[in-house]
BAVO-929846 format. One record per residue: chain; x, y negated, z negated of N, C-alpha, C in turn; residue number from 1. Coordinates in steps of 0.2 Angstrom, whole numbers. Layout:
BEGIN
[A, [X, Y, Z], [X, Y, Z], [X, Y, Z], NUM];
...
REM end
This chain:
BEGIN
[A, [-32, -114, -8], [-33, -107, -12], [-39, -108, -16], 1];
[A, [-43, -102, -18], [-47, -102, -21], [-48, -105, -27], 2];
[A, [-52, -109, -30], [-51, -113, -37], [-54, -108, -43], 3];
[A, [-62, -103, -40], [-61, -100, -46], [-65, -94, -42], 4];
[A, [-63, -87, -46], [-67, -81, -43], [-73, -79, -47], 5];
[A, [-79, -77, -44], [-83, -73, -45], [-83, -70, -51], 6];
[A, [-85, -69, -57], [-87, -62, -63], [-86, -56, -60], 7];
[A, [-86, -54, -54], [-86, -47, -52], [-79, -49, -45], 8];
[A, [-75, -52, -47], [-70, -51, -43], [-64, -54, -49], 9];
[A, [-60, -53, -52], [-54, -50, -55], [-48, -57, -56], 10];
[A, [-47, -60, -61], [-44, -65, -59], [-37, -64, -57], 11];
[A, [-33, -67, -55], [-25, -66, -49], [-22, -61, -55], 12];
[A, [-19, -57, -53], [-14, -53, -56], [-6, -54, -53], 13];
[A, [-1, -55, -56], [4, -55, -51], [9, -48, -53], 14];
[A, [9, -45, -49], [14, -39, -49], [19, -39, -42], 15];
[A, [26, -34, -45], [33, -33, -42], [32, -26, -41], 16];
[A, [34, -26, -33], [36, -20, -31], [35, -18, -26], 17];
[A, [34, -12, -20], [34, -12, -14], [29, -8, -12], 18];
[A, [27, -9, -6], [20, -7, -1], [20, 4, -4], 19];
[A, [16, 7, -2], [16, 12, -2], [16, 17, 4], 20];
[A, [17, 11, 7], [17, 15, 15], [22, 10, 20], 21];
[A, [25, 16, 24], [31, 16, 26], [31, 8, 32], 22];
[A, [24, 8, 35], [24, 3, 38], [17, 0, 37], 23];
[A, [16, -8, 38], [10, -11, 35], [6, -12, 43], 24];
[A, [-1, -9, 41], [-7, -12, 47], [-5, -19, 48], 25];
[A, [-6, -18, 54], [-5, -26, 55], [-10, -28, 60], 26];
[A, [-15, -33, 57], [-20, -36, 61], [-18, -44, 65], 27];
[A, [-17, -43, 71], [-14, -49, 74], [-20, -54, 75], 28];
[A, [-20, -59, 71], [-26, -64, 71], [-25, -68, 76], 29];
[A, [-31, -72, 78], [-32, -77, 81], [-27, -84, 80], 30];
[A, [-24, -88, 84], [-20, -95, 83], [-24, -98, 79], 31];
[A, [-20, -97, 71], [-25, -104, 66], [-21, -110, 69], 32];
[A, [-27, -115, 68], [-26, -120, 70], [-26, -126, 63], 33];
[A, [-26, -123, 58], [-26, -125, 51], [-20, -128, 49], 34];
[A, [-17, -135, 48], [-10, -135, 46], [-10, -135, 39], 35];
[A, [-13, -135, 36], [-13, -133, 29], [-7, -128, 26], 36];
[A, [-6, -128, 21], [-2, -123, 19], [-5, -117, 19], 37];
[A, [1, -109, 21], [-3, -103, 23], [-1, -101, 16], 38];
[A, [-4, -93, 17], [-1, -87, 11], [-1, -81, 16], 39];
[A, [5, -76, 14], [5, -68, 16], [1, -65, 12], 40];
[A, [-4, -66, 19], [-11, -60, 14], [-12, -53, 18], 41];
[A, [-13, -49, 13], [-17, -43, 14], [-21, -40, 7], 42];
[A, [-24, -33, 13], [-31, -32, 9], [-26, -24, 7], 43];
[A, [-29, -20, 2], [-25, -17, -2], [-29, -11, -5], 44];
[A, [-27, -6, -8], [-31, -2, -15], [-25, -2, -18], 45];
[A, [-26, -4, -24], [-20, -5, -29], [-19, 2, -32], 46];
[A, [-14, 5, -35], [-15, 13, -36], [-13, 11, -44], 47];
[A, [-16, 20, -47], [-20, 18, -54], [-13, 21, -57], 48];
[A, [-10, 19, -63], [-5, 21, -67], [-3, 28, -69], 49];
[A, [-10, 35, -67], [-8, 41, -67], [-3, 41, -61], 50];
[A, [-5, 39, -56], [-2, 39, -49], [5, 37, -50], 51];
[A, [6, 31, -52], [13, 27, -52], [17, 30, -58], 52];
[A, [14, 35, -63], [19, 38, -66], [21, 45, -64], 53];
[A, [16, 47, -59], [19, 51, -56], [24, 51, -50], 54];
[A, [26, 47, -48], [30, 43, -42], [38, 42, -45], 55];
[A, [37, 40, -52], [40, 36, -55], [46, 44, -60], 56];
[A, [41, 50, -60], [44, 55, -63], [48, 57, -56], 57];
[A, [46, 59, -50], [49, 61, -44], [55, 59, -43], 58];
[A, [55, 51, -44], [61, 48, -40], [66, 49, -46], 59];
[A, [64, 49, -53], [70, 50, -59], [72, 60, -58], 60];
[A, [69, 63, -54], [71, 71, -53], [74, 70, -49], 61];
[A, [74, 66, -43], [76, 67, -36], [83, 63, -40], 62];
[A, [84, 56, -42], [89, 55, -45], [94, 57, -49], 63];
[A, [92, 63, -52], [96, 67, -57], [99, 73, -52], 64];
[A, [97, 74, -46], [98, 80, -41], [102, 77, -37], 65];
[A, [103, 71, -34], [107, 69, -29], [113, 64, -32], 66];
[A, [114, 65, -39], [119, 60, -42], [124, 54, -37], 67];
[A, [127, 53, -35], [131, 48, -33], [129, 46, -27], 68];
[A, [123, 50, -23], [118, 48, -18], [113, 45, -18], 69];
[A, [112, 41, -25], [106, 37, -26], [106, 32, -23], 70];
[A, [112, 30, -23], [113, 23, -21], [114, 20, -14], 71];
[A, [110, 28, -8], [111, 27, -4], [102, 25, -1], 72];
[A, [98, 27, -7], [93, 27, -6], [89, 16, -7], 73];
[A, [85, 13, -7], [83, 7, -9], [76, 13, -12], 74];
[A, [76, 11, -19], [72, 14, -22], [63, 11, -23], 75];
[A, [58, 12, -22], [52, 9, -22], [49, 9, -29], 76];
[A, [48, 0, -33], [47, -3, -37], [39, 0, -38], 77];
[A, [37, 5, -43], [30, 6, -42], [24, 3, -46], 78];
[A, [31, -1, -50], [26, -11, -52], [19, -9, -49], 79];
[A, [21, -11, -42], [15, -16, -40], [15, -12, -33], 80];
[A, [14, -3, -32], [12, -1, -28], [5, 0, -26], 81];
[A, [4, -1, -20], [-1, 0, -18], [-4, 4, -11], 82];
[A, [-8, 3, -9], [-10, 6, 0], [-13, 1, 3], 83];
[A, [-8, -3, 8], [-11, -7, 15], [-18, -3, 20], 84];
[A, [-24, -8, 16], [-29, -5, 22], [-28, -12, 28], 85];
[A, [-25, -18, 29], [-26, -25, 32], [-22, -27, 32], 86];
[A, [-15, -29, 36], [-10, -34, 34], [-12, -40, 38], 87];
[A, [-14, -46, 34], [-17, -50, 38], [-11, -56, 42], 88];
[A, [-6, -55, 37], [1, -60, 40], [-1, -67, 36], 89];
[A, [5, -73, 39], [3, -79, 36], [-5, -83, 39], 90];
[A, [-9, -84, 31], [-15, -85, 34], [-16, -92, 31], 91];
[A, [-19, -97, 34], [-20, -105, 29], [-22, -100, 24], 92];
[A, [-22, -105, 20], [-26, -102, 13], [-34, -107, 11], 93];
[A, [-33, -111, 16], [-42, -114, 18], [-47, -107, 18], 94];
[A, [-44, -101, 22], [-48, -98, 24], [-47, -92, 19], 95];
[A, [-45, -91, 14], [-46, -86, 6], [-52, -84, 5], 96];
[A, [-57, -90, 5], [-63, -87, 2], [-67, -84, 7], 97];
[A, [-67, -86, 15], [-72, -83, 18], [-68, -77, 18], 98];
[A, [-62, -74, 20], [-60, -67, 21], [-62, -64, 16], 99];
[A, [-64, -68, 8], [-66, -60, 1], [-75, -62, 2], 100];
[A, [-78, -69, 6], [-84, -64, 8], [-86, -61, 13], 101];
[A, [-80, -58, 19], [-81, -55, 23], [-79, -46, 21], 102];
[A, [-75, -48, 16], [-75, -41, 13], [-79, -39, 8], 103];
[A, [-83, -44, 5], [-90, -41, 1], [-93, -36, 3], 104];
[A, [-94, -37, 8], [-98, -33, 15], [-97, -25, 13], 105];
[A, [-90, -25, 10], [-88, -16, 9], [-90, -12, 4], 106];
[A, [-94, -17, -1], [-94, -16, -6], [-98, -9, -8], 107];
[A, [-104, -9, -4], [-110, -4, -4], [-107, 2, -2], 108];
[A, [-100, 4, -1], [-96, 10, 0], [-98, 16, -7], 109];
[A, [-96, 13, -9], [-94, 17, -18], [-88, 18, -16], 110];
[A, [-87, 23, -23], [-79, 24, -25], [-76, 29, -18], 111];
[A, [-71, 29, -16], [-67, 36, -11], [-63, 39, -17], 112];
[A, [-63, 47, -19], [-62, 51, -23], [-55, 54, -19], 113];
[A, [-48, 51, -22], [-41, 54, -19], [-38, 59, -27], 114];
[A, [-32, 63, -22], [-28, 65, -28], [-22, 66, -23], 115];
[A, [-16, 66, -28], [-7, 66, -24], [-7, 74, -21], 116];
[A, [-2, 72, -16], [-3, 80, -13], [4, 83, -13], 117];
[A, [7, 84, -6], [12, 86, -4], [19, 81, -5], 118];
[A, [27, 83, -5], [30, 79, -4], [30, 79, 4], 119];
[A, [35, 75, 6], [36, 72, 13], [40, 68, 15], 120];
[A, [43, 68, 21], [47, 63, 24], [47, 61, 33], 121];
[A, [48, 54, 30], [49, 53, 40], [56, 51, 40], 122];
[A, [59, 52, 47], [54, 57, 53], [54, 64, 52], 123];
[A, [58, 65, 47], [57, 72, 46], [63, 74, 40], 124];
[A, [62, 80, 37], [66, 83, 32], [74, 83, 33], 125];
[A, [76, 83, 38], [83, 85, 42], [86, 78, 43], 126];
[A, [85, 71, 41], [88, 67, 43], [83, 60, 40], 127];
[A, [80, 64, 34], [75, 54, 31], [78, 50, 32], 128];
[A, [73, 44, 33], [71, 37, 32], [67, 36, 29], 129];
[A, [62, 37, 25], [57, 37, 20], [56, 45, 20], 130];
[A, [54, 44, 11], [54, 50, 7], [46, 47, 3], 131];
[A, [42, 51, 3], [35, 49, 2], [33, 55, -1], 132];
[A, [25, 54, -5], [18, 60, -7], [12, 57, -5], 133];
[A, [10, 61, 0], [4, 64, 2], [-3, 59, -2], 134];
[A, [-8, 58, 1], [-15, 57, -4], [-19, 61, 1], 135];
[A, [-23, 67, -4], [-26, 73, -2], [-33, 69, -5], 136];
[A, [-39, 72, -4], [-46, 72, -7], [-49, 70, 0], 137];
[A, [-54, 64, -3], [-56, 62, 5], [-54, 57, 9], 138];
[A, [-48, 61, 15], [-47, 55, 17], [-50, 54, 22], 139];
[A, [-55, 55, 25], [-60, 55, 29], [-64, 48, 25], 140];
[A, [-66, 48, 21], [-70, 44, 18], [-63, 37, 19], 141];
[A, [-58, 39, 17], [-54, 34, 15], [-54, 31, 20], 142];
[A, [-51, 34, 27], [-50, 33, 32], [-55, 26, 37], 143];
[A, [-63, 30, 34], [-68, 25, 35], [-68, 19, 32], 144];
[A, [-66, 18, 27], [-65, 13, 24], [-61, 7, 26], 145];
[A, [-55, 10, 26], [-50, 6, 30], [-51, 4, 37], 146];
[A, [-58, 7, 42], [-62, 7, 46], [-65, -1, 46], 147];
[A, [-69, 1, 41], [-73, -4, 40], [-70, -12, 35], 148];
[A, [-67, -11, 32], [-62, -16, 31], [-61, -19, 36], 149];
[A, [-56, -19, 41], [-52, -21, 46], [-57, -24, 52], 150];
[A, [-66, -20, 52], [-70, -22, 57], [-74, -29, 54], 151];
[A, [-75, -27, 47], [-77, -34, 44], [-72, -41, 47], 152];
[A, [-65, -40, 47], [-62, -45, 49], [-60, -48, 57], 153];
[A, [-64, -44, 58], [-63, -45, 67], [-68, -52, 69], 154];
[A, [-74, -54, 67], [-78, -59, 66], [-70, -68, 65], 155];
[A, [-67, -64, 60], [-64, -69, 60], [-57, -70, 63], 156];
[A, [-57, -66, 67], [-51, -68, 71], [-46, -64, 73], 157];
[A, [-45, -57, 67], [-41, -51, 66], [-45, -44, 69], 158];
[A, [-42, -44, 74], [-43, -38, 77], [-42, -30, 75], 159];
[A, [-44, -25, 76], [-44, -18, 70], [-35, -17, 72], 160];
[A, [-33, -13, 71], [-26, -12, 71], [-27, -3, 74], 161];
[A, [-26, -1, 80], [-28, 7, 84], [-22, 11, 81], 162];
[A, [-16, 12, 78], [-10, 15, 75], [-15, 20, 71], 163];
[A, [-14, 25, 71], [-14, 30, 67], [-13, 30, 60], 164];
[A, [-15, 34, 55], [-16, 31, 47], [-15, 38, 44], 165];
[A, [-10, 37, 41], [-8, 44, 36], [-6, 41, 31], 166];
[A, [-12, 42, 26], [-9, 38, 18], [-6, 42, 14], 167];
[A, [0, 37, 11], [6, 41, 8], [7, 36, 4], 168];
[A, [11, 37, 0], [13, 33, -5], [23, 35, -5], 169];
[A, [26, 29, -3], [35, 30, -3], [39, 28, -9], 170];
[A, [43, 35, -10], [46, 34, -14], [51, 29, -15], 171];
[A, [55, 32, -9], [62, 29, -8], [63, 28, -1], 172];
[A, [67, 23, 0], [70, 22, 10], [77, 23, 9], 173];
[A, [79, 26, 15], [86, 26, 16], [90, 18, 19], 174];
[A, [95, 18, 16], [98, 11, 15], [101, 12, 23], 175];
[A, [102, 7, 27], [106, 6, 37], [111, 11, 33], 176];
[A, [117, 10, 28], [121, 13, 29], [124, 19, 28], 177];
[A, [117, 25, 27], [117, 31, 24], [119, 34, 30], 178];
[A, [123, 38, 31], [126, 44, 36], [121, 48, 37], 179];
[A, [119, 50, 43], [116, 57, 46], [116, 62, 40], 180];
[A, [123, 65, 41], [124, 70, 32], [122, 68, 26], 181];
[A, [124, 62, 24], [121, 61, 17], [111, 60, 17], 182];
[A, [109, 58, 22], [100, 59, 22], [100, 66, 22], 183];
[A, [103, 69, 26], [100, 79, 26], [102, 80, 19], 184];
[A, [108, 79, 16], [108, 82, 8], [102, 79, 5], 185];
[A, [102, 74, 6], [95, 71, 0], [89, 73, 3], 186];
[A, [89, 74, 10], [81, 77, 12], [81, 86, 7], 187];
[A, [87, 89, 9], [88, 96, 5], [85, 95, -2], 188];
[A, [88, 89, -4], [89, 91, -12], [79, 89, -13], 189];
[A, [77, 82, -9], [70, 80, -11], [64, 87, -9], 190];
[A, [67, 93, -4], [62, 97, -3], [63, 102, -7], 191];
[A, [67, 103, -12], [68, 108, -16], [64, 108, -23], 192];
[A, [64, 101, -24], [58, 98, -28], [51, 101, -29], 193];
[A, [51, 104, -34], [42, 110, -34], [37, 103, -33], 194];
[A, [32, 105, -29], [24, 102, -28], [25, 100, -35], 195];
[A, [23, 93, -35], [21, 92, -42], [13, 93, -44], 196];
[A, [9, 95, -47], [0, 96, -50], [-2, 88, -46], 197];
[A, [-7, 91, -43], [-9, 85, -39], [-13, 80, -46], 198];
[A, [-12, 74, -44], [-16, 70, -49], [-24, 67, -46], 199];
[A, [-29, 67, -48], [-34, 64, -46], [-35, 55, -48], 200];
[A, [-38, 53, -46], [-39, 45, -45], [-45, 44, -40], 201];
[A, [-50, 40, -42], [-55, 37, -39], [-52, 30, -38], 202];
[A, [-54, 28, -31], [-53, 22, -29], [-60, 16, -28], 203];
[A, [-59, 12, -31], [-67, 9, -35], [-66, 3, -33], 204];
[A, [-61, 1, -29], [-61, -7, -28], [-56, -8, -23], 205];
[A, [-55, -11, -19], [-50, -14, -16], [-47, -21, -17], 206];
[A, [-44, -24, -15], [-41, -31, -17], [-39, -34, -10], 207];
[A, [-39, -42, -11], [-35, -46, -7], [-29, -49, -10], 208];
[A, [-25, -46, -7], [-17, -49, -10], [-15, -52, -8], 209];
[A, [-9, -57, -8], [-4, -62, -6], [2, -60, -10], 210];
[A, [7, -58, -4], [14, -57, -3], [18, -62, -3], 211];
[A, [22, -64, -8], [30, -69, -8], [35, -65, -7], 212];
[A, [37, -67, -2], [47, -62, -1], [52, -66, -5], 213];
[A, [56, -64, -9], [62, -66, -13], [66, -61, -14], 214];
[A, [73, -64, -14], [78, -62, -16], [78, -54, -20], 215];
[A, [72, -54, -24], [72, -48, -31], [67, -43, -27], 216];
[A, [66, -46, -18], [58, -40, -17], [52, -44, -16], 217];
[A, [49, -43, -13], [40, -47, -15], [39, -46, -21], 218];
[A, [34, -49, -21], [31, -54, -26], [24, -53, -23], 219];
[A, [19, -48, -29], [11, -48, -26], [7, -51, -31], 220];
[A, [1, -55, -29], [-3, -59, -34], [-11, -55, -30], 221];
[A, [-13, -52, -35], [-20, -52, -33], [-25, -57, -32], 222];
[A, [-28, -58, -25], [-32, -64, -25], [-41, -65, -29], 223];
[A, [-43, -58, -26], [-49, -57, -30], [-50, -47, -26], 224];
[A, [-52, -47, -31], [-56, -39, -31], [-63, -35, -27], 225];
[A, [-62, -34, -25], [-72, -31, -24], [-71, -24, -25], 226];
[A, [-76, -23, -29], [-79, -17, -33], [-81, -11, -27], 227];
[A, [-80, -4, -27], [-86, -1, -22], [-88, 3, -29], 228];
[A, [-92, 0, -28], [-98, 4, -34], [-104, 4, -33], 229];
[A, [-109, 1, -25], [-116, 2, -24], [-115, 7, -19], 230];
[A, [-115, 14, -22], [-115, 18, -14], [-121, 17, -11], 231];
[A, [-122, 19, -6], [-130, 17, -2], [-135, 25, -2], 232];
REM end
């Protein structure tokens, strides 16, 4: 693991909570041949605390609407939400520091300008599994990023991940045991919910994280940060 980071890369942060997207990019690496000890790493945009307290008002509406049906939901800890651009899997941790100076490389992006959008659900409102909101502004630009991320890492081993990309952010998942009819009432009740005022946020930096699974949920420790602040 890294011994010390850069002035412009952030020192570890450790935050609880869950991904913001329904399922994680996942770039299938090369066979390490490293027996070294690994870490579950991925690359990340951490979301800024307008955002998570608007997540956080959602699920406390949606919780007051569907009373004794909460519990059928596993609710997302908005701690430590974020948006998967890279899930790189267990990676040695020999190799930490070249993946954050292969992701230096992004730097010269600048910031991608997002705001919250619409609410949503898959597969669809008639029967959730994830209940989610929208990230509206540029996700063309966003889109390119997460592009070029994942192409930076192909040199080393991780191939781009070709799944389609619709950035969301989840509120809640339906638990295996929820019945057919009780997700339609909860999709009902979650679509009844007024748009909430879109929020804006500038994404200015991406991260490289590392995921512990436990008992209470992961566990994320930011590894180091890189800035997009030199547009070109």
């Amino acid at each position: 693991m890294t011994d010390s980071i850069p002035p412009d890369r952030e020192s570890p942060r450790v935050d609880a909570g869950s991904t913001g997207s329904a399922t994680e990019p996942i770039l299938a690496s090369a066979e390490p041949t490293d027996p070294g000890p690994r870490a579950r790493l991925f690359v990340a945009i951490e979301l800024p605390e307008n955002l998570t307290a608007l997540v956080g008002s959602i699920q406390s509406r949606l919780r007051d609407d569907i009373g004794e049906r909460a519990s059928l939901l596993r609710w997302v800890d908005v701690t430590g939400a974020h948006l998967t651009l890279a899930f790189l899997g267990a990676t040695p941790e020999s190799r930490i520091d070249e993946i954050v100076d292969a992701l230096d490389h992004v730097r010269h992006r600048g910031p991608v300008h997002l705001a919250s959008g619409g609410l949503g659900a898959f597969p669809g409102p008639r029967s959730p599994r994830v209940l989610w909101i929208g990230l509206d502004g540029e996700r063309d630009a966003l889109g390119s990023l997460r592009s070029e991320v994942q192409n930076t890492l192909v040199p080393l081993g991780w191939p781009p991940d070709t799944r389609g990309f619709a950035p969301h952010v989840t509120i809640a998942r339906a638990r295996d045991d929820a019945r057919s009819a009780e997700r339609r009432a909860i999709g009902i009740a979650y679509g009844a919910i007024w748009p909430p005022s879109p929020v804006a946020f500038a994404v200015d930096a991406i991260a490289l994280m590392r995921s512990d699974l436990g008992p209470g949920g992961p566990r994320y420790t930011r590894l180091a940060r890189i800035p997009l602040t030199t547009a070109r």
